[in-house]
N, C-alpha and C positions, 0 to 999 in steps of 0.2 A: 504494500500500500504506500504509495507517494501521496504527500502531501503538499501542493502549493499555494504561496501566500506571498503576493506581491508578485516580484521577482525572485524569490528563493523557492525552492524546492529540497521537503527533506524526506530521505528513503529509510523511514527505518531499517529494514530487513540487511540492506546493504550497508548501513551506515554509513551514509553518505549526505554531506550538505552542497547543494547547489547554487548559488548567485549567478541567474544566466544559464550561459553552457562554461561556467568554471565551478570547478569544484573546489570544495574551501575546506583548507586544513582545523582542525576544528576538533579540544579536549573532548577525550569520553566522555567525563560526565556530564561535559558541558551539552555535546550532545545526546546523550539520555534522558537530561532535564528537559531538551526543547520537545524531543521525541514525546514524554511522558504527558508533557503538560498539552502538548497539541492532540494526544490519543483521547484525551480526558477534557478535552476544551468545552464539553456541556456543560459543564461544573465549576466549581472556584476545585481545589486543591488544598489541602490543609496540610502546614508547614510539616506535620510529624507523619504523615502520609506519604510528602515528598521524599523525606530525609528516608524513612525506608525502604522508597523504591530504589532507591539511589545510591544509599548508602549498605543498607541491610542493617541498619539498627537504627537505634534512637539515639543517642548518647553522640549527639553532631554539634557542636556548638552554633547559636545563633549565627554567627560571625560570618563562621564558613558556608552557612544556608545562603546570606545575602550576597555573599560572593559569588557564590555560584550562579545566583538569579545575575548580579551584573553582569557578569562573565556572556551568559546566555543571550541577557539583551543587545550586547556589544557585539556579540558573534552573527547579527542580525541585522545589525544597525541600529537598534533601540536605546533605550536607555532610561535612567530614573525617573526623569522627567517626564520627556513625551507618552511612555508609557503603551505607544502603538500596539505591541504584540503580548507582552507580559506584565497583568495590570496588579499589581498588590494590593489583595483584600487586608482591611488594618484589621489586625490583632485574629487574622485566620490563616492566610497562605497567599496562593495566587492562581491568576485565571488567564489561560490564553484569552483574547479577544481580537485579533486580527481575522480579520475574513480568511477561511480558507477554499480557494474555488475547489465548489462541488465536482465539477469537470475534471478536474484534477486527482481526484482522492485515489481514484484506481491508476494513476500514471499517465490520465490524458495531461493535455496542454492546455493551460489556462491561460488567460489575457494579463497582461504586466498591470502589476498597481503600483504601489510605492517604494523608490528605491532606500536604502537603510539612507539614515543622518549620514551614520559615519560607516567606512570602509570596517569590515572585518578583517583586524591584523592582530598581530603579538599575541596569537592564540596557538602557537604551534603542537605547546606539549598538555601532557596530564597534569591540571594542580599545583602549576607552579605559582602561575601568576596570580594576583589577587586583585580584585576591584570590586566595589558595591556600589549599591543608589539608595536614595531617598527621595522621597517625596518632598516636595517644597510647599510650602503654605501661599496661596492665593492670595492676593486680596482683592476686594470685592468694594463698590464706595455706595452705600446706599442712598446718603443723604449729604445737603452741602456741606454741614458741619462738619458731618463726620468723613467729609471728603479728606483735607488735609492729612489724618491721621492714618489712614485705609490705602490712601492713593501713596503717600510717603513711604510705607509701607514694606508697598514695589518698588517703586520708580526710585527713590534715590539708589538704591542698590542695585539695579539693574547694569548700568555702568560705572566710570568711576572709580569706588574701590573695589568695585567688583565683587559684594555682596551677593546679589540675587539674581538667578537667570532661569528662564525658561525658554522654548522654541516651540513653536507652530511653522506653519508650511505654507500657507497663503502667501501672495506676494503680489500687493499692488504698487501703484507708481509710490515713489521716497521723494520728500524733498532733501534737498543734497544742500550742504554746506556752500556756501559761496566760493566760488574758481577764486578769489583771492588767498583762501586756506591752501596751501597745497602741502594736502594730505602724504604724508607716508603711509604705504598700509603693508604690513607685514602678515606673510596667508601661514598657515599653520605647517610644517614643515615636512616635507620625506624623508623617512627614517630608512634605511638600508640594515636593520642590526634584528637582534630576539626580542622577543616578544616582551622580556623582560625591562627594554630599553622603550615601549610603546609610550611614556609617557613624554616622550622627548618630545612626539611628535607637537604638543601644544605646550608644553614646558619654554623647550628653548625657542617659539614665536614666542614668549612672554620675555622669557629675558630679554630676546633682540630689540623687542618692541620696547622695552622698559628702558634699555643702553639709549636707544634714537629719542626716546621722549626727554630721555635726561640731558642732553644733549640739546633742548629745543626745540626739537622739530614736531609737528603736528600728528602724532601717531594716534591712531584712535585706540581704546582699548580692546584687549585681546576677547572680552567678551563680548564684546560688539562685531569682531570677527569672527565670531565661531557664531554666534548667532544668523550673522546674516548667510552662513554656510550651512545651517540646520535649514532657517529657512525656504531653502530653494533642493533639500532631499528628495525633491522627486526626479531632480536632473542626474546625468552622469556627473562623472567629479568631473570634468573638463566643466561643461555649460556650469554646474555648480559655481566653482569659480569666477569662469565671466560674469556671471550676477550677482555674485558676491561683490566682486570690484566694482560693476558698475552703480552699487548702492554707495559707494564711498568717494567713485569719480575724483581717486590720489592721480595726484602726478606723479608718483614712486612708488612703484609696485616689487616688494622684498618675497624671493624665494628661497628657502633655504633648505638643507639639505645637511643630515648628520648619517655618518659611516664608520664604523671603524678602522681603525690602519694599526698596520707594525707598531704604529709610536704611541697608540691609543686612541687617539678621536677625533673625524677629522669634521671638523662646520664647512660650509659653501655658503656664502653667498651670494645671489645675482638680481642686483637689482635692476628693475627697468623703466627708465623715465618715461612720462609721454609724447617724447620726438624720438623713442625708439631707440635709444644708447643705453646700454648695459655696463653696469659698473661691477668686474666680478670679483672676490677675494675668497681665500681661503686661509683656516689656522689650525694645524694640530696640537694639541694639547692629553697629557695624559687622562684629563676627564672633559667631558662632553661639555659642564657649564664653562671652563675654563676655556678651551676650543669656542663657544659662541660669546662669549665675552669678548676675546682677541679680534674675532671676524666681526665683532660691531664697530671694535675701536679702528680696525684697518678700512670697513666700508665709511666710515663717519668721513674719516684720512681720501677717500676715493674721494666723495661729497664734497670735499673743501672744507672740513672742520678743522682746523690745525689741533693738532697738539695730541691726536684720540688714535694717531696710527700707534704708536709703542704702548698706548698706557694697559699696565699689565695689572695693576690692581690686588697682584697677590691672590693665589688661590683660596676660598672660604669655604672650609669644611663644611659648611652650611647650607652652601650654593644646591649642591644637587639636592638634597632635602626639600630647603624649599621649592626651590621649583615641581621638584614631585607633587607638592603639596597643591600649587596652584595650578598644576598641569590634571587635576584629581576635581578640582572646587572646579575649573571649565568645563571637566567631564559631567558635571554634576553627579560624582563619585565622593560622597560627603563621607561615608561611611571612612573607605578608603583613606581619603585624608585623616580623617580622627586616626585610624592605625599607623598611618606614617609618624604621623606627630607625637602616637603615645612608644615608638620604637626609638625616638628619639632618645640619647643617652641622658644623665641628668642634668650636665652642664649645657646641652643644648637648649635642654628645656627652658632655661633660665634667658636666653637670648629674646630680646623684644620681639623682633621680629615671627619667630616662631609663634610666640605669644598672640599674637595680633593673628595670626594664621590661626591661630585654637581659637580664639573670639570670632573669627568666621565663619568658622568649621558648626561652632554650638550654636551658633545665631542661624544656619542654614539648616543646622539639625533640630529648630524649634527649642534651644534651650538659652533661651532669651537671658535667665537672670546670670546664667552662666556665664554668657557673653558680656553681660554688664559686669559684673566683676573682674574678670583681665583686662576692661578695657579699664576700669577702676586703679588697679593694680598700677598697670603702665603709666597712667599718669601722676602717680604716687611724684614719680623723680622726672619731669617733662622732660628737663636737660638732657638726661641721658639717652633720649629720644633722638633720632635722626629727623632733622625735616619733615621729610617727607611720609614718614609712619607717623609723627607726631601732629599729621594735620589729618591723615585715617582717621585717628584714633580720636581725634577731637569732633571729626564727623561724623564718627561712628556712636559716639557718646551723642550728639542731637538726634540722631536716626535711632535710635532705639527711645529716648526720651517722646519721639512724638510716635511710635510707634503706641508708646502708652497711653498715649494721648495728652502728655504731658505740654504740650507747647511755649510755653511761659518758662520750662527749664530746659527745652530744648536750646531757645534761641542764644544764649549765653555760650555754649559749644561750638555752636555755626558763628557768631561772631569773632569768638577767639581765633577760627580757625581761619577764616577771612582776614584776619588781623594778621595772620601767620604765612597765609601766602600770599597777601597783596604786593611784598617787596620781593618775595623769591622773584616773578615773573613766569610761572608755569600756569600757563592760561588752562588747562584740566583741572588742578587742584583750587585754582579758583575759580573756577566755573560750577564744582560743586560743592563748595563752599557757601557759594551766595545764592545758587539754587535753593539748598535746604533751608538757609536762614529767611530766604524771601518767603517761602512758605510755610514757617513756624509763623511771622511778621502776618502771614496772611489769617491765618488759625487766629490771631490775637488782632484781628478786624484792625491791624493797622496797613490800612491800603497801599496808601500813596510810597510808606517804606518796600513793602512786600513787590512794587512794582516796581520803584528803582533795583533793587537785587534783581529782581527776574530778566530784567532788562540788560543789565550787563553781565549777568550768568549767561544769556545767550549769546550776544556777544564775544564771552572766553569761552565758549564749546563751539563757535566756528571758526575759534582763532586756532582753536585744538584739533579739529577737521572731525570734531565725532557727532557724527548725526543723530547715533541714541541721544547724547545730552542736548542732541536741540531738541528732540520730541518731548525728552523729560520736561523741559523748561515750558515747549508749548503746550503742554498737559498743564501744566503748576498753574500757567497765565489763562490756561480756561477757568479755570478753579477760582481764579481772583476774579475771572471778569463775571463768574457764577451768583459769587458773594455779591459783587459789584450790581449784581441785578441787571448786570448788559451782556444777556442772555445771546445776543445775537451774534456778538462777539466772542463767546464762549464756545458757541460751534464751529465755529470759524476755525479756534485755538484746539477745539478737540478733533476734528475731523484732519486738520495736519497733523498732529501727536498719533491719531492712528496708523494713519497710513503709512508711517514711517514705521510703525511698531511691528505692522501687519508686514513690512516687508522684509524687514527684519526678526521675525517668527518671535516674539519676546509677547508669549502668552500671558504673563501674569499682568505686563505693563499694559497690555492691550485690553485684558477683563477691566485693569482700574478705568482707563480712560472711556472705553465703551459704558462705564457707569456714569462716568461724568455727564458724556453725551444724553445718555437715557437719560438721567433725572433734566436738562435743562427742557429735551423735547418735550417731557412731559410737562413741565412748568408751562413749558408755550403752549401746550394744549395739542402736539403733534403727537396725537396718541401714534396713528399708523406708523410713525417714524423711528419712535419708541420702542413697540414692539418688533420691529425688524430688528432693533438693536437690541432688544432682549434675546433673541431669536441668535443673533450673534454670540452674546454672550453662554447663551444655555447650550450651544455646542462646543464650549469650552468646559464644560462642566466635568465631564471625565478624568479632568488632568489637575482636578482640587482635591485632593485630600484630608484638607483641615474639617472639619465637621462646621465650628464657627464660618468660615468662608463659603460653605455649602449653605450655611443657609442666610447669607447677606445674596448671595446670587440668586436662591430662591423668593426671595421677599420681594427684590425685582424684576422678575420676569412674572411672578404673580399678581407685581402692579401694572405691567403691561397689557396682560392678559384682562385684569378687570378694567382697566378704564375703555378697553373696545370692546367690551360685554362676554368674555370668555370667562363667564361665571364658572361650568364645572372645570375648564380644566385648569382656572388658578388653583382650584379647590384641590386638584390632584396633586399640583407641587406643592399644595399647603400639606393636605396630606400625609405627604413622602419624607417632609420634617422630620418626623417623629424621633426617628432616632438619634437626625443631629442634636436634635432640642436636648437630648436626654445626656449627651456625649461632649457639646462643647464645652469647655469651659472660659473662655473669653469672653468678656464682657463686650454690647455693643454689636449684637448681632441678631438675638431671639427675640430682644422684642422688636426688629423690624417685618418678622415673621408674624406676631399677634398684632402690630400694627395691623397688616394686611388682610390677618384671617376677622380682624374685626368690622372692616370695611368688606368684607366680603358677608358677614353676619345678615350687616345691617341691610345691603341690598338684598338679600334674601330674606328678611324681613325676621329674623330671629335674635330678638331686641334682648334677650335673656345671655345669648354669646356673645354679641357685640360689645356690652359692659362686662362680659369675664374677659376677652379679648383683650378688649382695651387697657383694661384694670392691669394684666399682664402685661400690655407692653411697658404701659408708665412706671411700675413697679421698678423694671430694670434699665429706665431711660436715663443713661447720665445726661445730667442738666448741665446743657450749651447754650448757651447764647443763640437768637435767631436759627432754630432747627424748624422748618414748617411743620415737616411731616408730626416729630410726636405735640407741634400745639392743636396741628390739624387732628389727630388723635383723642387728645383732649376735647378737642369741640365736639368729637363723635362719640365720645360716653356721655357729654351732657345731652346729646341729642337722644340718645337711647334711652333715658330717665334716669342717670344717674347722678344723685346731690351730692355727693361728695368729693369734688375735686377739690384737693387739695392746693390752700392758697399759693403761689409763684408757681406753679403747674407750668404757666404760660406768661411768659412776660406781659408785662403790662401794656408796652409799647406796640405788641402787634395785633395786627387784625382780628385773632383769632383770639385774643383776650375777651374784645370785645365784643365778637360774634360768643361765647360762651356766657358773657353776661345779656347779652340779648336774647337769646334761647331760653335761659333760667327768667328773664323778666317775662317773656314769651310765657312761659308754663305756669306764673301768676297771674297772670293778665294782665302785668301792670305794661300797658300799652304807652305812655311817655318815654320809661325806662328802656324799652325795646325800641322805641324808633330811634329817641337818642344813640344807642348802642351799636344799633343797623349803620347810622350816616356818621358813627367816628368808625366802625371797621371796614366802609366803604371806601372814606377817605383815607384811610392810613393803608389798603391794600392799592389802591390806585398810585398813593406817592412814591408806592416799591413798586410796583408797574410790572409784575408778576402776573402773566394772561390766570394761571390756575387758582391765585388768590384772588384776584381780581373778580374772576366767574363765582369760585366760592360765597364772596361776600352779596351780590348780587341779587347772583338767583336764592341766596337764603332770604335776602332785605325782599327784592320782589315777592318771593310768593307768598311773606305775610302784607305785604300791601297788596296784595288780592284776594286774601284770605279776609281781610278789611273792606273791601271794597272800593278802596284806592286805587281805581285803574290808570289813570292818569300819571301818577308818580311811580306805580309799577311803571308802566310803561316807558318811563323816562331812564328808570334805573335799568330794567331789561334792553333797552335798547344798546346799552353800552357793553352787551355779551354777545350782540345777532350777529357781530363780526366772525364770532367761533363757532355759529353752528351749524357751520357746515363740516365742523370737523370733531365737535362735542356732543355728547350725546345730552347731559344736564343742559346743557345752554338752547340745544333744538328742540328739548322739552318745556323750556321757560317759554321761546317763543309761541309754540302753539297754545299754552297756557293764556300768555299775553292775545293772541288774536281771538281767542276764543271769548276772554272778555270784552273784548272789542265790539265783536260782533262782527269781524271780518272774516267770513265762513271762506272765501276762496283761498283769502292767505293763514285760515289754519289747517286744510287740507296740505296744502303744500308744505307747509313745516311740520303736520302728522308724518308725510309721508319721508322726508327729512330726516326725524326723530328714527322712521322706526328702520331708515337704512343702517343707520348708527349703535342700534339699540341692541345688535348681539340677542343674549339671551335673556335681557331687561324687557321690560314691558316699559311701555307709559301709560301713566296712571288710568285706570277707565275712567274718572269724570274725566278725562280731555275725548274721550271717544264716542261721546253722545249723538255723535252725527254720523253714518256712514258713509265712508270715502266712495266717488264716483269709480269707478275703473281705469286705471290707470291707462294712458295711448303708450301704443306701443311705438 
């Protein structure tokens, strides 16, 4: 029985792996695992199931279980991250999920799907080599508030120090850095050695990349190269690469090349301008980092750098360590790295740098306070800090501080650090330097600061030629212009942070910004816009692992689905909760989940959930400043009959203050109390000029001034909605409300039928249906 998936083919019986018509050298158990889990792919697999087929006992240490699954993915082209083929069920085993053509299973021929990320290498023998994956935490941005905190999350790590990465495959147009940047791009190297040596292949592109940046020169970060080369996995590695370059559009495109020789190690490099001259050198050295060290400083020496052709720098025992370490964190081999770094001896332990490499490693492996403490640690004595780790380290203390949501202590870290590299002159390190600070500045609603940062953070990432730091920045400035309530301009700023994310496969950066998006369309009242972009988002959904981040993605494409009347199937991803609900532990995510299912309650008219609903989400809502959704929350347990909100629920200053005190004067009758309360949250939603608060306050003021018999000032007030109802369903509902007291039978016909294009699986109310609609022309 053959089984094909993609372009591979595997024979059990023969034991054989195929990519193509090549056959791929490939550990036994490594293929036994692929074999076992593809025989068995109806099912997940449960870890002490595996270890027995595989091993013939039990007694397999964890360690070596996830090795083997890396091992497996990488022999494939897989990997932690993407997850394509071999997906990790938490806290049970794992489950093939790749499509395997049916046509195939008996030894036909099946049609090509997708090729691996990565090349299948340094797999040659049994159980020598070792590598693992993990899963990486999402994030997800429900609401503007909590944009800041969700979106930072990601994005500051995505580039930069090279925190956080993920890949997808989509690939639309990039906006590219300005032709006056001219970018260096150094592509990830060919190895010529064993398998044991496979980490060089992105090991020494980082060092080369890290020698030319220090040096000056515009090199974008090595995870922005591996990313834009994940990206485009459906190509051969030839086209791979042309699209990978052509997202960075350098004038200097670095190949490099590590071999062994007589003398121990030999580096290549060749570089090639864009008038087509090639600068080439080579260095042997008895170890591989020391060989690409030399070959940096002799191409610098090609380039016109004086002074970089001899400099030798002295061997650092360290050297190959680290780079294993960050050649492991590109792989998104987190595991991996944790082993490298705990095989370290103890005085290495003791070196910063290493250090800073362990606060990456626990920050990547979800263990946040972990990582807060080394970076603690390290700045016990700054001095003893090198530059350039000591401006990390100082960003990496903001970047975990707003991850808490901390903002107010973040920004004290992003300033220092900005402080710290404003005089080096390395336009990278201060390009994320005043990224992060501009958007703590923005979290603490100082604008006009938050925009000069963002403004010249962009600026130093196209003077650094890195296109993720422009998208991170054009993300950051949708965000302010979100706050800013210049919604218009926010899409603007989201939909380039996309594209650039999408083309560059950096799936986590792409969920936050695709939030961003969603929450402004829906604000504007673009529900269909919305929902496409839920619809984006929720097929990112497979590659979240966090339970908390499962269900901030859930909360949103549940509001998508209810504002275009897809009452049951929000109701399904409300549903499907359950278990995250039971499982996260992060704050800042469930109740955007009882948010939803309480506004789902209510349109289905079960006024008894809608107040437990709600009651739940406010329970766990940390109290922000200007959050719509949970005041809008709040408006909707007093509208269910519930008295007891709790006072500062909702700021006083917003519309929804006073729409909650008008509903409650509403339910006494005290009719002064409620109109006053109608025409201050009318007017304080119109001065933020928000279409969704706006419609809110409206159509609630309207339909008690028809309930009144106020048609006249209804109509005054509903008329300031009929511009959305063509694309709302509450607001296509007011107007036929509104003509039907009119007495304008022909134009309530037309906004009945209006209303009920709109209306999904909502009804409008039957007192508006007391007249039968003529037959629609066809």
């Amino acid at each position: 029985m053959n089984y094909r998936f993609g372009r591979w083919r595997i024979a059990p019986q023969a034991r054989e792996l195929w990519h193509d018509e090549q056959l791929q050298p490939v550990a036994r158990r490594v293929f036994e695992c692929l074999a076992y889990l593809i025989e068995h792919r109806e099912r997940a697999v449960g870890r002490d199931e595996l270890v027995a087929a595989l091993w013939g006992r039990v007694d397999v240490a964890d360690v070596l279980v996830s090795q083997l699954i890396a091992r497996a993915r990488r022999a494939i082209g897989d990997d932690a991250q993407a997850q394509r083929a071999i997906r990790t069920v938490p806290g049970f085993g794992y489950r093939w999920v790749m499509p395997i053509d049916d046509a195939a299973v008996a030894g036909g021929d099946g049609a090509p799907a997708a090729v691996p990320a990565e090349p299948a290498a340094f797999m040659l023998a049994d159980d020598v080599s070792v590598s693992t994956g993990s899963t990486v935490a999402a994030s997800s941005r429900p609401r503007h508030r909590a944009v800041a905190v969700l979106a930072f999350t990601v994005l500051a790590v995505v580039v930069g120090a090279g925190w956080w990465f993920s890949v997808r495959r989509e690939a639309p147009p990039v906006p590219l850095p300005p032709t006056g940047a001219a970018v260096v791009l150094v592509l990830p190297f060919d190895v010529a050695a064993t398998r044991e040596q496979g980490w060089l292949r992105l090991g020494a592109m980082d060092l080369v990349a890290e020698r030319l940046r220090a040096a000056q020169l515009p090199v974008p970060p090595s995870e922005s190269v591996v990313a834009a080369l994940h990206a485009h996995a459906d190509d051969d590695e030839a086209h791979r690469e042309q699209n990978a370059v052509a997202a960075f559009k350098p004038r200097l495109v670095v190949h490099g090349r590590v071999q062994p020789s007589s003398e121990g190690w030999r580096v290549e490099l060749d570089a090639l301008d864009d008038r087509g001259t090639s600068h080439r050198v080579s260095a042997t050295r008895a170890q591989p980092t020391e060989a690409a060290r030399q070959a940096s400083g002799l191409l610098l020496a090609a380039l016109g750098h004086r002074g970089s052709a001899n400099e030798e720098g002295g061997a650092d025992p360290l050297d190959d360590r680290l780079q294993r370490v960050q050649a492991a964190i590109l792989s998104n081999e987190y595991d991996l790295a944790r082993e490298l770094l705990e095989q370290s001896s103890p005085a290495e332990q003791g070196d910063p740098r290493l250090r800073f490499r362990s606060a990456q490693v626990e920050f990547h492996l979800g263990r946040i306070e972990q990582a807060d403490t080394i970076l603690r640690e390290l700045l016990a004595d700054p001095a003893t800090l090198p530059f350039e780790l000591r401006t990390n380290v100082l960003v990496s203390r903001g970047m975990l501080a707003m991850r808490r949501g901390e903002c107010a202590a973040a920004e004290p870290w992003y300033d220092a650090a900005v402080r710290l590299a404003e005089p080096d002159g390395k336009p990278l390190a201060q390009g994320n330097a005043l990224a992060g600070r501009g958007l703590a500045r923005a979290c603490l609603r100082r604008f006009d600061d938050a925009s000069n940062d963002l403004g010249l953070a962009r600026a130093r990432m196209a003077a650094a030629g890195d296109a993720l730091g422009l998208a991170r920045v054009d993300n950051y400035l949708g965000l302010l212009d979100a706050d800013r309530r210049r919604l218009a301009d926010a899409l603007v700023d989201f939909r380039a942070a996309a594209a650039t994310f999408e083309r560059f496969g950096a799936v986590d950066a792409q969920r936050a910004v695709l939030n961003g998006q969603l929450e402004v369309q829906a604000d504007l009242l673009q529900h269909a816009d919305a929902l496409a972009s839920s619809e984006r988002l929720w097929a990112l959904r497979a590659q979240v692992g966090d339970p908390g981040q499962r269900l901030a993605l859930a909360a949103n494409r549940a509001r998508a689905l209810i504002d275009v009347g897809r009452l049951q199937a929000a109701a399904q991803v409300l549903a499907a909760t359950a278990d995250d609900l039971a499982a996260a532990t992060q704050a800042g995510y469930g109740h955007y989940v009882h948010a939803q299912g309480a506004r789902l309650a209510e349109l289905s008219g079960d006024r008894t959930r809608a107040v437990a609903e709600a009651r739940l989400a406010l329970a766990a809502w940390p109290k922000q400043p200007d959050e719509p959704l949970r005041e809008r929350t709040a408006w909707l347990l007093v509208r269910a009959g519930a008295n007891d909100l709790a006072d500062g629920t909702v700021d006083d200053a917003s519309p929804y203050a006073a729409l909650v005190l008008a509903t409650q004067a509403r339910a006494r009758n005290d009719a002064a109390t409620a109109a006053r309360q109608y025409e201050r949250a009318l007017a304080a939603a119109e001065q933020g000029g928000v279409p969704a608060t706006v419609a809110d306050a409206a159509i609630a003021y309207a339909g008690w001034l028809l309930e009144r018999g106020d048609t006249r000032r209804a109509a005054e007030i509903g008329g300031r909605v009929a511009r959305w109802a063509d694309r709302d369903f509450a607001c296509a509902e007011l107007q036929v409300a509104l003509y039907q007291a009119l007495g304008r039978e022909d134009l309530r016909v037309a906004a009945l039928r209006q209303a009920d294009a709109l209306a999904g699986e909502r009804q409008v109310r039957a007192s508006l249906r007391d007249a039968a609609l003529p037959p629609a022309r066809s």
